[in-house]
N, C-alpha and C positions, 0 to 999 in steps of 0.2 A: 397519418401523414409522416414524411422522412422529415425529421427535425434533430438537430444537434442543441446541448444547452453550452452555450459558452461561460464561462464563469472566471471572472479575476480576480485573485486577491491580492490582498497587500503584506507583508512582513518587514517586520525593525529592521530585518540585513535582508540585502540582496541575495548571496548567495548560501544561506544558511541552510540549505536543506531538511528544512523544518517538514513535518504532515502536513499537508491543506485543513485540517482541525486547528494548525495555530493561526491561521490568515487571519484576516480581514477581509471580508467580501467587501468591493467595490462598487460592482459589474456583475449584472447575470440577466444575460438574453436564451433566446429561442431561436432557432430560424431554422431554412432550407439547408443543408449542404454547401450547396451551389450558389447561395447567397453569400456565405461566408468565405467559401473559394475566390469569387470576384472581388471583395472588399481586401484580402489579402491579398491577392495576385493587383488590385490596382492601388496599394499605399508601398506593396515592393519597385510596382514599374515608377511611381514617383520619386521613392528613394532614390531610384536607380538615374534618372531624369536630372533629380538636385545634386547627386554628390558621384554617380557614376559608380563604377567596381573599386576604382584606384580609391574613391575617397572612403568610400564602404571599410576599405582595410584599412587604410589610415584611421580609423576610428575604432571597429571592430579586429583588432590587429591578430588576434586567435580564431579566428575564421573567414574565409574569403565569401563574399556575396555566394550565396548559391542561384549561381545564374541556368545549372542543367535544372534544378527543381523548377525554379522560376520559368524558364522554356513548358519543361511538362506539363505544369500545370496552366498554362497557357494556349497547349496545345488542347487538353482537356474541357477546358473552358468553352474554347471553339465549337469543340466535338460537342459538349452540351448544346450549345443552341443550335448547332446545327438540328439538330433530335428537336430541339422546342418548334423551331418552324413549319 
């Protein structure tokens, strides 16, 4: 079966760029692909819902929403179920 392992972990600093040997696992799933495609492409459309592009920057001020990925993979998404029906 096509399966991805997601895995998260934790470290003391945010942006220390430490190995994944110093984490702390959190998190560690299994899934489809395309399971994980939709959970991400629908906690972005919500982002996007609560706080829009403009708030997105006002927050994240070193990078603008990526609304063309966000499109893409939307369109993909599409293209997948259309294939599933």
């Amino acid at each position: 079966m096509n399966e991805i392992e997601v895995v998260i972990l934790e470290f003391p600093q945010l942006w220390g760029e430490r190995p994944d040997s110093e984490g702390t696992e959190v998190f560690r799933t299994k899934c489809r692909p395309v399971i994980f495609a939709r959970a991400i492409h629908e906690a972005a459309e919500a982002l996007l819902e609560s706080i829009g592009e403009a708030g997105y920057a006002e927050k994240w001020s070193e990078h603008p929403f990526p609304i063309l990925q966000f499109q893409e993979l939307g369109r993909l998404l599409r293209e997948a179920r259309a294939h599933e029906a």
